[in-house]
C-alpha positions in Angstrom: 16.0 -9.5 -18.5 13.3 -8.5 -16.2 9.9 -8.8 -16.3 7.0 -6.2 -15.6 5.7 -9.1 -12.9 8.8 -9.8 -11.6 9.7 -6.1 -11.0 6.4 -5.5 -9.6 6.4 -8.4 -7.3 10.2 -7.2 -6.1 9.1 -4.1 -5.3 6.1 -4.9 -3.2 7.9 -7.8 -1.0 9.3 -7.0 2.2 12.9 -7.6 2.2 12.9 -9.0 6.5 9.8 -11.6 5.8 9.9 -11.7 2.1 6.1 -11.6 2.1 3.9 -8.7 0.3 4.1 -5.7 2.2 1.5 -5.1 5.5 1.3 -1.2 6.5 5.0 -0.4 4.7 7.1 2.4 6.4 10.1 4.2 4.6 13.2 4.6 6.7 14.9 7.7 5.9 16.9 6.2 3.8 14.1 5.5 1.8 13.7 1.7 2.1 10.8 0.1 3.3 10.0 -2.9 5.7 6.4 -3.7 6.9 6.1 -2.3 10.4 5.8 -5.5 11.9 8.6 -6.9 10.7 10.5 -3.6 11.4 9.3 -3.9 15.5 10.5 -7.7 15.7 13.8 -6.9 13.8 14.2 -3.6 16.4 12.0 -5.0 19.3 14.8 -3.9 22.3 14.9 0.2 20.8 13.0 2.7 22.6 12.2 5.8 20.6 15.3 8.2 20.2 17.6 5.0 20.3 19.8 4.7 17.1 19.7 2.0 15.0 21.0 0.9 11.6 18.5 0.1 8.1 18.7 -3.3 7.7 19.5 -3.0 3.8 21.7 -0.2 3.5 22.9 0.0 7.1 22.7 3.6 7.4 21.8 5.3 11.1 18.9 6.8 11.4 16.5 7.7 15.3 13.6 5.4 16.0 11.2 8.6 16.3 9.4 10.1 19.2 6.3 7.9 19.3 8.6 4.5 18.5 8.9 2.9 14.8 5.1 3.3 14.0 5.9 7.2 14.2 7.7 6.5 10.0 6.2 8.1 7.9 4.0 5.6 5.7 5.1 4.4 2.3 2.3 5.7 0.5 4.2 4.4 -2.8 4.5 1.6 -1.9 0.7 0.8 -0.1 -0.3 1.8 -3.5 1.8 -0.9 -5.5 0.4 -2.9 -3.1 -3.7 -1.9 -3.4 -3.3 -2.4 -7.2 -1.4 -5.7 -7.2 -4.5 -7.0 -4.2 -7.2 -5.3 -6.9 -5.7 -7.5 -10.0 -5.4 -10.6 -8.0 -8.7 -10.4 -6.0 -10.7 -11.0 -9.0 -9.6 -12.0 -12.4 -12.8 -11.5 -13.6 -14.5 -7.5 -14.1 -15.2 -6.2 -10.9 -18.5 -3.4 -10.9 -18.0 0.2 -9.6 -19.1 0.0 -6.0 -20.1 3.9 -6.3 -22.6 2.8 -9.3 -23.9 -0.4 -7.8 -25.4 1.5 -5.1 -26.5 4.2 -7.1 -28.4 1.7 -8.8 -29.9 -0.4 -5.6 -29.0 -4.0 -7.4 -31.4 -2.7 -10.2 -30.8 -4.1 -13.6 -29.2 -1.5 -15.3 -25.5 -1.9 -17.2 -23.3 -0.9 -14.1 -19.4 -0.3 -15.6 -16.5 -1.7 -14.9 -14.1 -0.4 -11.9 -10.8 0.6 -13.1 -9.4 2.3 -10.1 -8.8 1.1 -6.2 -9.5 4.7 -3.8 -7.0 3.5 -0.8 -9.1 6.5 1.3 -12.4 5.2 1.5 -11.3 1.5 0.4 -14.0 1.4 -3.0 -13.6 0.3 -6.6 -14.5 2.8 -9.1 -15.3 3.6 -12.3 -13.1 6.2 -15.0 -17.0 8.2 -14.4 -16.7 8.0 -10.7 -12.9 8.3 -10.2 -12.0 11.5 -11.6 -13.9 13.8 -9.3 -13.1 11.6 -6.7 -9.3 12.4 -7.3 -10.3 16.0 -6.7 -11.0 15.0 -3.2 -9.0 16.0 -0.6 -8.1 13.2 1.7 
């Protein structure tokens, strides 16, 4: 049977270097690769050339402004975000937002429960939920 960790750690591992993800695109096909890996595994296509997913095999167009022109894997850059968060520090982390609200004062600054991939800060439930409001 699997595991939470080992489902989590499956999907966040590049299938071509077996490594967590770095800047994940989705094929049409709906697999992703880390666009690195993607531009050494295709490095002779030019854009409009067709090529084949290396998991599933299906043909897809390298798009007009060449394999960095997939669309992102937002899913998966957020798997990624919160497994980074959780490993960076075992320990409680401080709301950034409410640190420097503070200055470094003294006061009881909470604990940051969420990972804002958009402006790259930890934040507290108090500080997250109109932050979600945001448009990015």
């Amino acid at each position: 049977m699997a595991t939470a960790a080992s489902v989590t750690t499956d999907l966040i591992t590049c299938p071509i270097c077996l490594e967590m993800f770095n800047n994940p695109k989705s094929l049409p096909c709906l697999h992703a690769f880390c666009l690195k890996c993607l531009e050494g595994y295709f490095k002779d296509k030019c854009p409009g050339d067709e090529i084949l997913c290396p998991m599933c095999r299906k043909e897809f167009k390298v798009p007009a402004g060449g394999l960095d022109g997939l669309q992102h894997h937002f899913f998966v850059q957020r798997l990624v975000d919160i497994q980074k968060a959780s490993t960076e520090e075992s320990s409680e982390v401080s709301c950034e937002v409410c640190l420097e609200e503070s200055g470094g004062g003294s006061a009881k600054i909470p604990t940051a429960t969420t990972y804002c991939v958009d402006c790259s800060q930890k934040l507290c439930e108090q500080c997250s939920k109109p932050h979600r409001r945001m448009k990015s």
